[in-house]
ZADO-1210 file (C-alpha; in nm, 4 decimals, padded with zeros to 6 digits):
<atoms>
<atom x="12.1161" y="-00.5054" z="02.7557" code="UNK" pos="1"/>
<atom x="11.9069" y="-00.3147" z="02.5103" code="UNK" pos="2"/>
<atom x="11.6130" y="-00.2258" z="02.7726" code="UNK" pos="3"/>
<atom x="11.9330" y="-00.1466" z="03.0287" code="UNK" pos="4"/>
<atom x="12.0472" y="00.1044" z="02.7417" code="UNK" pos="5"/>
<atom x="11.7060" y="00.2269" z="02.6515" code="UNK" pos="6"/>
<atom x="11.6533" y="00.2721" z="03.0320" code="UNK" pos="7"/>
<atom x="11.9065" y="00.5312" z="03.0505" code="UNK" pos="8"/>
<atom x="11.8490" y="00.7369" z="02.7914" code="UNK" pos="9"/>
<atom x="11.5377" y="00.8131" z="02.9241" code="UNK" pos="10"/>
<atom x="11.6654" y="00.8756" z="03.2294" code="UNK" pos="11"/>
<atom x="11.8393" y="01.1110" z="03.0923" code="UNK" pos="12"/>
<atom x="11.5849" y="01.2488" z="02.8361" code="UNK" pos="13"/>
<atom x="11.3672" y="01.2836" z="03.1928" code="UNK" pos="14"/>
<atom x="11.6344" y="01.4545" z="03.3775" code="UNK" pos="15"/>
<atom x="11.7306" y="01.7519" z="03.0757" code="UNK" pos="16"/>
<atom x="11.3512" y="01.8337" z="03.0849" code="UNK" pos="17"/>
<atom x="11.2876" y="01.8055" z="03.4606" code="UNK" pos="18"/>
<atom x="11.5800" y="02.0818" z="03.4908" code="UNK" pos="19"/>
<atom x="11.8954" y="01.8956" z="03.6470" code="UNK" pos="20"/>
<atom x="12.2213" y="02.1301" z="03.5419" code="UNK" pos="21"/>
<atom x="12.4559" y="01.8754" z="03.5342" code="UNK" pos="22"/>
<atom x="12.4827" y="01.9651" z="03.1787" code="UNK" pos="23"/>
<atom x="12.6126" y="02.3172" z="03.2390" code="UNK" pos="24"/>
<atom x="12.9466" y="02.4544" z="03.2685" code="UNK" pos="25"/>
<atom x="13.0619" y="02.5207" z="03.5894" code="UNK" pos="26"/>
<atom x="13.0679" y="02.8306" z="03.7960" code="UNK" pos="27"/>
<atom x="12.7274" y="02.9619" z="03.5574" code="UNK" pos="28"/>
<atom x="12.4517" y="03.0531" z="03.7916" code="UNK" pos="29"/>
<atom x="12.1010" y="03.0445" z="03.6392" code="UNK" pos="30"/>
<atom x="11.9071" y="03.2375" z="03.8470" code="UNK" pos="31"/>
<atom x="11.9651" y="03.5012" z="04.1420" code="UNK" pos="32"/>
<atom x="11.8023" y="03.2781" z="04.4696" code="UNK" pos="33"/>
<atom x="11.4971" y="03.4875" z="04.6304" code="UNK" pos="34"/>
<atom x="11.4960" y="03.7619" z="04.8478" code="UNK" pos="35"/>
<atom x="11.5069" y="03.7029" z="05.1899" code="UNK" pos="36"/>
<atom x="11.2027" y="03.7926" z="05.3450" code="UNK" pos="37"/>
<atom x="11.1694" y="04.0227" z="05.6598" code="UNK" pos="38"/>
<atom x="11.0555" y="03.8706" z="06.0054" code="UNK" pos="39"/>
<atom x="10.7192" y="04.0072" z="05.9648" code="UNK" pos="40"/>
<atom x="10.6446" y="03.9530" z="05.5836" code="UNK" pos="41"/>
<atom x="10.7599" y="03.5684" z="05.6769" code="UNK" pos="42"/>
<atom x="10.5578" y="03.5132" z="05.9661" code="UNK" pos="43"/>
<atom x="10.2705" y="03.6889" z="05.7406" code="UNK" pos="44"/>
<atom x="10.3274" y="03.4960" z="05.4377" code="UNK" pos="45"/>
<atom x="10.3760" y="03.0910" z="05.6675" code="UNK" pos="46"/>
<atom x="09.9988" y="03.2417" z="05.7725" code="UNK" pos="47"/>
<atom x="09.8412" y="03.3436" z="05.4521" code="UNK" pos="48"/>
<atom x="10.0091" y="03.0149" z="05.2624" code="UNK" pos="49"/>
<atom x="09.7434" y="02.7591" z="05.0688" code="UNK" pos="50"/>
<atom x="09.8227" y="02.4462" z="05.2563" code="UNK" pos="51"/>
<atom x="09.6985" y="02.1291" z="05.0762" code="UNK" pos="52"/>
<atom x="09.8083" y="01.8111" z="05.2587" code="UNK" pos="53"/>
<atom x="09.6711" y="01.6240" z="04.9364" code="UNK" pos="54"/>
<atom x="09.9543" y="01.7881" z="04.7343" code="UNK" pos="55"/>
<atom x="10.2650" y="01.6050" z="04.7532" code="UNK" pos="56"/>
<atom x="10.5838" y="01.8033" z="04.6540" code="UNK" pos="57"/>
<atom x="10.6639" y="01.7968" z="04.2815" code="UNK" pos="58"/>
<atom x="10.9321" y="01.4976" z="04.2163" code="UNK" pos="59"/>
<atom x="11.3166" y="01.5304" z="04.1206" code="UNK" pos="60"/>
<atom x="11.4362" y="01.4901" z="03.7712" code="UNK" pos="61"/>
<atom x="11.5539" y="01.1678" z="03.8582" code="UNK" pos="62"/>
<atom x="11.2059" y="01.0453" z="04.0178" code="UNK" pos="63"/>
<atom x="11.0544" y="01.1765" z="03.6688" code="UNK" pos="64"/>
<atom x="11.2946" y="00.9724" z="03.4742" code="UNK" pos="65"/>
<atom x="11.2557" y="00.6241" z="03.6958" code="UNK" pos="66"/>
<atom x="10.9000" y="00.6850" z="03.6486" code="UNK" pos="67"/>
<atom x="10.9261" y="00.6981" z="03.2972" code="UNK" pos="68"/>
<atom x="11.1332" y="00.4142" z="03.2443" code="UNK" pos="69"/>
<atom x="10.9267" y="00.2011" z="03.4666" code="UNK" pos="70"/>
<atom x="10.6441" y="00.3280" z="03.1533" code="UNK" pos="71"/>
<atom x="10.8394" y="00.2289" z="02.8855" code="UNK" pos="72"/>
<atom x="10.9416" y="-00.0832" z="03.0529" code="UNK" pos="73"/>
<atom x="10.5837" y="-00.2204" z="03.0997" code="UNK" pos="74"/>
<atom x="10.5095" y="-00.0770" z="02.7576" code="UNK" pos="75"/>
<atom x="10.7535" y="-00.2557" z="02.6042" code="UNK" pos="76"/>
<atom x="10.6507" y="-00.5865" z="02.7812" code="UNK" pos="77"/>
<atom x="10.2898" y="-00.5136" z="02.6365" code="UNK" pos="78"/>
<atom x="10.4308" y="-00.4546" z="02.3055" code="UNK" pos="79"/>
<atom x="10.5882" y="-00.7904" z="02.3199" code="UNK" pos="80"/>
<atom x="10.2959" y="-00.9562" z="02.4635" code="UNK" pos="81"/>
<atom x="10.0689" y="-00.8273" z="02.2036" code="UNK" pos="82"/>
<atom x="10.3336" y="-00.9620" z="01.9548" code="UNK" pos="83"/>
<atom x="10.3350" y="-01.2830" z="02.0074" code="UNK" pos="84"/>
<atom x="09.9637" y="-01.3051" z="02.0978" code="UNK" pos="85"/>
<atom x="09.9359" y="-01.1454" z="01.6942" code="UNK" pos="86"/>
<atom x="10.1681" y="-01.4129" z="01.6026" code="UNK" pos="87"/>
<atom x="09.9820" y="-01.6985" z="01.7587" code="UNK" pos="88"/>
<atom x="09.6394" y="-01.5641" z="01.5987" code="UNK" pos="89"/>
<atom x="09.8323" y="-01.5465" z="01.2463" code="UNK" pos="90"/>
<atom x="09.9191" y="-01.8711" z="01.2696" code="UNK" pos="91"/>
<atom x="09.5783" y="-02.0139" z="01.3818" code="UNK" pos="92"/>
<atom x="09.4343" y="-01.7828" z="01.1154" code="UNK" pos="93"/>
<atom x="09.6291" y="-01.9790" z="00.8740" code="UNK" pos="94"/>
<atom x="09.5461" y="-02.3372" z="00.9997" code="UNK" pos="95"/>
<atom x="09.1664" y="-02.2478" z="00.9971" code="UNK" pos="96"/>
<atom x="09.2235" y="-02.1407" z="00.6314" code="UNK" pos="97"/>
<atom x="09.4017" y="-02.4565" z="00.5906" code="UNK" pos="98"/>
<atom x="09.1254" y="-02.6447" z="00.6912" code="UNK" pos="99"/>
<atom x="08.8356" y="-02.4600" z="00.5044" code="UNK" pos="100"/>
<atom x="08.9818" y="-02.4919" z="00.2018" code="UNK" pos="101"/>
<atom x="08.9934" y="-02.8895" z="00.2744" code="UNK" pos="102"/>
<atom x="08.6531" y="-02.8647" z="00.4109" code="UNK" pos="103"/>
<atom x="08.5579" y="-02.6720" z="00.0901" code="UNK" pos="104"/>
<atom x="08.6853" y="-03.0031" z="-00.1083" code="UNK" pos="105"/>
<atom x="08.5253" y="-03.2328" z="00.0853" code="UNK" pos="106"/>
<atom x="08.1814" y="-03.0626" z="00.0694" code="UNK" pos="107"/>
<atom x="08.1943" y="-03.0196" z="-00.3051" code="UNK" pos="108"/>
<atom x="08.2905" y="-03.4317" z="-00.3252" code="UNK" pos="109"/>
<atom x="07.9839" y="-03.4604" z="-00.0825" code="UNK" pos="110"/>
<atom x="07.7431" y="-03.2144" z="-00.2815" code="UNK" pos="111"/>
<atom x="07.8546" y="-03.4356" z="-00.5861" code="UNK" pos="112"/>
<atom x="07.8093" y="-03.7880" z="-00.4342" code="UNK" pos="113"/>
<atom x="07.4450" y="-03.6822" z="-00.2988" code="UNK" pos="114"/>
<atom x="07.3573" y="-03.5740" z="-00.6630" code="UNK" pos="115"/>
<atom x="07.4695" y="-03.8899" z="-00.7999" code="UNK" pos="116"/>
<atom x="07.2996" y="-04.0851" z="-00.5456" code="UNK" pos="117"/>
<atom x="06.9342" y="-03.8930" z="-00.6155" code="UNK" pos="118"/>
<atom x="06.9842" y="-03.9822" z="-01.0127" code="UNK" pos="119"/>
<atom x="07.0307" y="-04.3245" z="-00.8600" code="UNK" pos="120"/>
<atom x="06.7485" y="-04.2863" z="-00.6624" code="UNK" pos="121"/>
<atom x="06.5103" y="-04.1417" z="-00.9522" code="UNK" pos="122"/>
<atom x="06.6314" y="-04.4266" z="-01.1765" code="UNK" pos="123"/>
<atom x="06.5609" y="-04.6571" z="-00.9331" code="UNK" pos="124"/>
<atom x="06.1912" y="-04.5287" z="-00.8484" code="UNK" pos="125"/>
<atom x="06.1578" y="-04.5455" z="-01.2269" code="UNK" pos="126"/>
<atom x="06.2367" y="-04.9030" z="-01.2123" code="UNK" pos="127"/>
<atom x="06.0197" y="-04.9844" z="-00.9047" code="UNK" pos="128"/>
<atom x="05.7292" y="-04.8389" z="-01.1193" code="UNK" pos="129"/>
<atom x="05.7325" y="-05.0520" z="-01.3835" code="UNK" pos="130"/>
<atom x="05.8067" y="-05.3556" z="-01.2023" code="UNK" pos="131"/>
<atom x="05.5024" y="-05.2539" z="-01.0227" code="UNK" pos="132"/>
<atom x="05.3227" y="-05.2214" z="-01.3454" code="UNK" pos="133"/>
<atom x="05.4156" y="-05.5134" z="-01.4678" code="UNK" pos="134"/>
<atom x="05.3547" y="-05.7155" z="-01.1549" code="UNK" pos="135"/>
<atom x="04.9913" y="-05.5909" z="-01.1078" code="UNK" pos="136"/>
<atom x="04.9700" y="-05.6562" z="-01.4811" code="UNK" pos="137"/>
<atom x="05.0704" y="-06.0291" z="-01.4259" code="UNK" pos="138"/>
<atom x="04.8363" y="-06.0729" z="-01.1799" code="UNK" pos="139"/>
<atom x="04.6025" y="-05.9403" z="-01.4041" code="UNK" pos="140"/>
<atom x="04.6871" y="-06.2362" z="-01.6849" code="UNK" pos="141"/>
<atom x="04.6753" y="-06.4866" z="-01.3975" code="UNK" pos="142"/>
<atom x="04.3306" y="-06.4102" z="-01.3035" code="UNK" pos="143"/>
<atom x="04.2347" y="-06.3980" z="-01.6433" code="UNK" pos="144"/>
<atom x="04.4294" y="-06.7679" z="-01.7371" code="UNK" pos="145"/>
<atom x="04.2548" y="-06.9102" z="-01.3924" code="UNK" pos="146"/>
<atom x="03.9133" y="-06.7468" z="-01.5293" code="UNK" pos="147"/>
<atom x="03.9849" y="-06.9388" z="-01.8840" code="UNK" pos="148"/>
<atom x="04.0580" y="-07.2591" z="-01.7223" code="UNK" pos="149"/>
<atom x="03.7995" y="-07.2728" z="-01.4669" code="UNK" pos="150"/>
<atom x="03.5684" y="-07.2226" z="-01.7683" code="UNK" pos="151"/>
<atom x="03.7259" y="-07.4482" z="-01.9643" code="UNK" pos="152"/>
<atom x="03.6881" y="-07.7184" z="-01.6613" code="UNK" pos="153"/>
<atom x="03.3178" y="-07.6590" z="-01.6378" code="UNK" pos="154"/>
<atom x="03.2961" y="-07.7036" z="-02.0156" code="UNK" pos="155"/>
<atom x="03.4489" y="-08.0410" z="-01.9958" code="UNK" pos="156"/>
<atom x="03.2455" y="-08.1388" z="-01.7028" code="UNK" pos="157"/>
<atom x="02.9034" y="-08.0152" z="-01.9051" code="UNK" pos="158"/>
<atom x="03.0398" y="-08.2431" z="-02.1620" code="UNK" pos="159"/>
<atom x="03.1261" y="-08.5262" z="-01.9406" code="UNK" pos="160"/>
<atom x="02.7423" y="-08.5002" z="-01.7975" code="UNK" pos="161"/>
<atom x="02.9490" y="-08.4429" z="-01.4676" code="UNK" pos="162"/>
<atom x="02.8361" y="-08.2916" z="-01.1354" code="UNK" pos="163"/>
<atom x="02.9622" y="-07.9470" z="-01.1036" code="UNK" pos="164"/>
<atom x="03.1460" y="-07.9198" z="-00.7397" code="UNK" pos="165"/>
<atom x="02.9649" y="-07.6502" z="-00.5227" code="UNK" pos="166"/>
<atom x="03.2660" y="-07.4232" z="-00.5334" code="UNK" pos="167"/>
<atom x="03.2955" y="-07.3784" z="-00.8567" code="UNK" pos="168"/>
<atom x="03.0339" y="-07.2012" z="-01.0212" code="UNK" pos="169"/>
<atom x="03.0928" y="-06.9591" z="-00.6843" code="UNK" pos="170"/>
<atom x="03.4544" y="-06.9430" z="-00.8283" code="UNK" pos="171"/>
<atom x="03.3478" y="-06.8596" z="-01.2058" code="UNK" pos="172"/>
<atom x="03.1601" y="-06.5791" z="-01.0535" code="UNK" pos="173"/>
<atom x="03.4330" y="-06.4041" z="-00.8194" code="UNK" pos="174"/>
<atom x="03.6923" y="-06.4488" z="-01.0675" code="UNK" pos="175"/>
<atom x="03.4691" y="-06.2894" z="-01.3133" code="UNK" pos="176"/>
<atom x="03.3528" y="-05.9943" z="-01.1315" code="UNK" pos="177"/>
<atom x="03.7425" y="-05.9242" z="-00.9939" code="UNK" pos="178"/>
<atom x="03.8069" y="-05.9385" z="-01.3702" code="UNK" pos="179"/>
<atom x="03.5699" y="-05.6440" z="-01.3873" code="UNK" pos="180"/>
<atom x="03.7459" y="-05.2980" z="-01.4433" code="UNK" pos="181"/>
<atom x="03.6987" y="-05.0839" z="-01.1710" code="UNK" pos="182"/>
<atom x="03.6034" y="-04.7363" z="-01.1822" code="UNK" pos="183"/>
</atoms>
């Protein structure tokens, strides 16, 4: 109803500029009509005439006005168009912004949990160093407590006047030079 309505008035917007008198009182004449021309100056004038078949003859008030409102009519469909294509982008606009600012949260509970888990990580490396320390240290006292007893076992077989095995004086000797700091 409203584009019916809108329709006409520029109809008749297009008609009162295109010229149509159906606005003016009856009876009023606004202009004398041309003179008639003479036989010759006519048959002169049809040869002398421009002729353009490209030109089409200009169009009625009316035909102005249709055209017009056709315009409008698609423009208005556009306008509409574009509306609700705005409205759609608003609305995505705010779901993205939705989800960035959950996305933000997330990443900031991530960035968080990563730095915890490197502390965790240092603290752990810490540990793993001196349990390493201490375990190469151990072995260290285990060589040297072997050493001590396989001395003390060829003490007690000097004593004894007992053979020394074949092995074992071998044994004093490796254990005694892996004792040996290294450089």
């Amino acid at each position: 109803m409203k584009t019916m309505t809108r329709s006409l008035a520029w109809m008749g917007i297009g008609m009162v500029l295109a010229g149509c008198g159906w606005y003016r009182p009856a009876g009023t004449v606004t202009a004398a009509p041309p003179p008639e021309a003479s036989g010759e100056q006519a048959r002169y004038l049809s040869q002398m005439a421009i002729r353009d078949e490209t030109t089409r003859p200009s169009p009625s008030g009316v035909d102005v006005a249709l055209e017009w409102s056709n315009k409008y009519a698609q423009a208005s469909e556009k306008v509409v168009e574009l509306t609700a294509k705005n409205q759609e982008l608003a609305n995505q606009n705010r779901q993205l912004g939705g989800q960035i600012a959950r996305l933000e949260i997330e990443l900031e509970n991530t960035r968080k949990e990563l730095s915890d888990a490197n502390t965790m990580l240092i603290e752990v490396r810490g540990e793993l160093e001196k349990w390493k320390a201490n375990v190469l240290g151990f072995r260290q006292e285990m060589r040297q407590a072997q050493q001590v007893q396989l001395e003390a076992l060829a003490k007690i077989l000097k004593l004894l006047d007992g053979e020394m095995p074949p092995g074992l004086e071998q044994a004093i000797q490796t254990t005694e030079a892996a004792d040996a700091p290294k450089p």
